[in-house]
C-alpha positions in Angstrom: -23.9 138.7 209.6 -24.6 135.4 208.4 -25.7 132.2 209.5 -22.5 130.5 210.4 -21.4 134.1 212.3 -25.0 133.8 214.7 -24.5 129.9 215.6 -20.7 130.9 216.8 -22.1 133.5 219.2 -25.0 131.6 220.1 -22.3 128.8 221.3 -19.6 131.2 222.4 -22.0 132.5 224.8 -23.9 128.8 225.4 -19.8 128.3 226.5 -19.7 130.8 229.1 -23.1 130.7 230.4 -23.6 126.7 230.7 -21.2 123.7 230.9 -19.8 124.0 227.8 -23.6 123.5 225.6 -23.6 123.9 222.1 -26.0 123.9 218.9 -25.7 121.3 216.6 -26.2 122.2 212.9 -29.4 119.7 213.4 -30.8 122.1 216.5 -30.0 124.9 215.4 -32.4 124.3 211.9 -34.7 123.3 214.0 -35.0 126.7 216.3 -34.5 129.2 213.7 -37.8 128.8 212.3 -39.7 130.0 215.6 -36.8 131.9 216.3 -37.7 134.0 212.9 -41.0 134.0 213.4 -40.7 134.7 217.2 -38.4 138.3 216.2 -40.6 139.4 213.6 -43.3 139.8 215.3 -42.2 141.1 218.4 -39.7 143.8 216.4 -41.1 144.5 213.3 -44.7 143.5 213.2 -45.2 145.2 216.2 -43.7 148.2 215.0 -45.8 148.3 211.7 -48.3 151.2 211.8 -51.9 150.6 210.7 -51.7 154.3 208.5 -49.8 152.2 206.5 -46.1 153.2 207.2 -43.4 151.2 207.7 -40.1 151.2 210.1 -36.6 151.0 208.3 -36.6 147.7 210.0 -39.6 146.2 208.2 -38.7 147.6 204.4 -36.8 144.5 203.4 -40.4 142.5 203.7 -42.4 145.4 201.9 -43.8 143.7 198.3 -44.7 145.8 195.8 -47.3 144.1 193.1 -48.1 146.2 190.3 -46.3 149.2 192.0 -43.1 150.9 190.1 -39.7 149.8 191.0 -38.2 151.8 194.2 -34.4 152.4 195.6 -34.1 150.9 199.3 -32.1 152.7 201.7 -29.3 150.4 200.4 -29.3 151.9 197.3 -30.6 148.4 195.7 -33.0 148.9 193.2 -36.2 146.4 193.9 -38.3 145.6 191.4 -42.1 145.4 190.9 -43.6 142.4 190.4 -47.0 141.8 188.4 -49.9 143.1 190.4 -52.6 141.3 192.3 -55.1 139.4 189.8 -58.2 139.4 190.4 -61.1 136.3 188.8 -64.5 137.2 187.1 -66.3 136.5 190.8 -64.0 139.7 192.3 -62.0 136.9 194.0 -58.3 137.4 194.6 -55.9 135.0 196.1 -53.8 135.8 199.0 -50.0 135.6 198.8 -48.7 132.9 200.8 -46.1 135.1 202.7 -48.6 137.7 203.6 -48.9 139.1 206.6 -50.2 143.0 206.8 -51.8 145.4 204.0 -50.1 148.4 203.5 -51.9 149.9 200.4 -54.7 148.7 197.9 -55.4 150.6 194.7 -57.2 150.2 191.4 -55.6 151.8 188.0 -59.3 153.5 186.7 -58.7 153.9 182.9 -60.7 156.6 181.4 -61.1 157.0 177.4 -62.9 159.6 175.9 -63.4 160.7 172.6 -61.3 164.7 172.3 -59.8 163.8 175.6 -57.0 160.6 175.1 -56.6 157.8 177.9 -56.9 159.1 181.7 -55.6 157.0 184.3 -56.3 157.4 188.1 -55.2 155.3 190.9 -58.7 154.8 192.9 -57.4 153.6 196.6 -59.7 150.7 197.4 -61.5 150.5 201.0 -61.3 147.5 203.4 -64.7 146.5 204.6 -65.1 144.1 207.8 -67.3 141.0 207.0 -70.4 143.1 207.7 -70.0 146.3 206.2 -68.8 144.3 202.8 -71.5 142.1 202.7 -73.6 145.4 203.3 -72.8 146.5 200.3 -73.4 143.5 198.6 -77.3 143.6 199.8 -77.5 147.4 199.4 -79.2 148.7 196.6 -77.9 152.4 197.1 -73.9 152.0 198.5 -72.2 149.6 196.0 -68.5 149.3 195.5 -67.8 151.0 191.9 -64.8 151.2 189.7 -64.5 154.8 191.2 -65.0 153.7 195.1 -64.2 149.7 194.6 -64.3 148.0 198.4 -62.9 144.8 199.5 -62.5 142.5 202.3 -60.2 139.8 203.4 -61.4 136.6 203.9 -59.2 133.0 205.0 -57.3 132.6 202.0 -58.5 135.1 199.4 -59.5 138.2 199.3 -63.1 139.0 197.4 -63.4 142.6 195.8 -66.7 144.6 194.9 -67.5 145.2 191.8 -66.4 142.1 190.1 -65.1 143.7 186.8 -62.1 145.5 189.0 -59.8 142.5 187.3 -56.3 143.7 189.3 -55.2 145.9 191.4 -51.7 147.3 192.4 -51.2 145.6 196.5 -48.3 146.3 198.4 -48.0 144.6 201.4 -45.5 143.1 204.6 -44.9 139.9 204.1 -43.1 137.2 206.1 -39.2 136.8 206.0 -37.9 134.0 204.7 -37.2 130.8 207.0 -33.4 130.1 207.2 -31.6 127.3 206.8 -28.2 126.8 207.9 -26.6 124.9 205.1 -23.6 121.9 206.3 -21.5 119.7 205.6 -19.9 116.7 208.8 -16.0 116.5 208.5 -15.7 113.1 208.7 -13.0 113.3 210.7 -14.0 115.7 213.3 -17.1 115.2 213.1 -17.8 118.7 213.2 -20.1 120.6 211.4 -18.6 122.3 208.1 -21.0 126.0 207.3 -22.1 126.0 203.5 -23.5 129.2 202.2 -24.3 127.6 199.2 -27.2 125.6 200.2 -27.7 127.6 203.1 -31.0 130.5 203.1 -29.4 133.5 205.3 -31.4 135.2 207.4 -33.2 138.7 206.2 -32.6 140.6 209.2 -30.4 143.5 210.0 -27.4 142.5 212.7 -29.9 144.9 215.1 -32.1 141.7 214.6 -30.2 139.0 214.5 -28.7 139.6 218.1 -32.8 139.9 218.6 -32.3 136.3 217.5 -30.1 135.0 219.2 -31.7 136.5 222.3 -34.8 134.3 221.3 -32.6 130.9 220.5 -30.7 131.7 223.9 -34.1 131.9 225.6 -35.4 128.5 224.1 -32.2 127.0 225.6 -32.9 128.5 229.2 -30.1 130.7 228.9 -32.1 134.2 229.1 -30.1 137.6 228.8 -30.6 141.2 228.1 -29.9 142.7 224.4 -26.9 144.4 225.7 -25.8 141.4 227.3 -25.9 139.0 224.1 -24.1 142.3 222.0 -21.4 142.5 223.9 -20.8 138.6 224.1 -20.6 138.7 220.4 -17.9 141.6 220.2 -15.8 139.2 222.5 -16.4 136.4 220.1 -15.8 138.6 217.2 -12.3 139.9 219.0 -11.2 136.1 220.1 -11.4 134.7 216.5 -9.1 138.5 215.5 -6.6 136.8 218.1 -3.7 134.8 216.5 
């Protein structure tokens, strides 16, 4: 479903449900950024579980830094990308589009002499203010290479001990805001849908009628899920009509 197929069934039902409303291209950019924002966290932040699983829903916004490449349930193959760095004071930046931890671990190389290289993936532990800056004043519980701690901060996240340097971080992060791309027929004056400069939404269809539920409701026009479904199998059957 893309962009152009949700703003006809958020105006085929705006047709049937007021006198004859519709989105312009200009409103409807300017809704889907809280619309977006508005599903995700009501149906897939909400669903994410704090043991660090993930819905089906939410695996399209799972980043993997320093992780192997995986196969979604698409069959696409999604890369890794380079892993979380980490300065000489044990701070680490934040991704912008963050939003939820899902796993934190440190790649502990080992090399002694008869025995080769031995790596071990250490998972690191997420300390509230308190207990992290307890272990900074403790001088028996320190954060080591082989139990390394951290603790998220506005903007950064500071890690104990400092020589930890990256660490592989997979987190949710934030779908992408769309932007319905346009063009004005200058004789009609009517909006022309470009998918070329347009940013599609990241959702599943399950979500996108979630979104136009939410763009409905900013309108005043407020129906169930079923409700705004079956609307768009009418819309989708009147345009099959010739």
């Amino acid at each position: 479903m893309n962009l152009q197929n949700i703003l006809d069934i958020t105006n085929y039902i705006l047709g049937k449900e007021t006198e004859g409303n519709t989105l312009t291209g200009v409103n409807f950019n300017a809704l889907l950024p809280k619309a977006t924002n508005d599903v995700f966290n009501a149906y897939i932040y909400r669903e994410f579980d704090t043991e660090q699983k993930y819905t089906d829903a939410s695996l399209p916004f799972k980043v993997f830094m320093g992780q192997e490449s995986y196969v979604d349930n698409n069959s696409n193959t999604v890369p890794a990308i380079a892993p979380l760095m980490i300065n000489d004071n044990g701070y680490a930046n934040i991704p912008s589009d963050y939003k939820h931890y899902s796993a934190i671990k440190y790649k502990k190389i080992t090399n002694k002499p008869g025995c080769g290289v031995k790596i071990s993936h250490r998972d690191v532990m997420v300390l509230t203010d308190q207990e992290f800056d307890g272990y900074q004043n403790s001088s028996l519980k320190k954060g080591t290479l082989k139990y390394p701690v951290c603790n998220f901060q506005k903007g950064f996240i500071r890690f104990a001990p400092k020589e930890l340097k990256m660490v592989n971080f997979v987190y949710l992060r934030y779908p992408k805001t769309p932007v319905y791309g346009y063009t004005l027929n200058s004789t009609t004056q009517l909006t022309v849908y470009n998918p070329a400069t347009s940013v599609e939404s990241e959702f599943r269809d399950e979500e996108n009628y979630k979104l136009i539920t939410m763009l409905l409701s900013y309108i005043g026009v407020n129906l169930a899920y079923d409700t705004v479904v079956n609307y768009a199998g009418q819309e989708q059957q009147k345009n099959l009509v010739i």
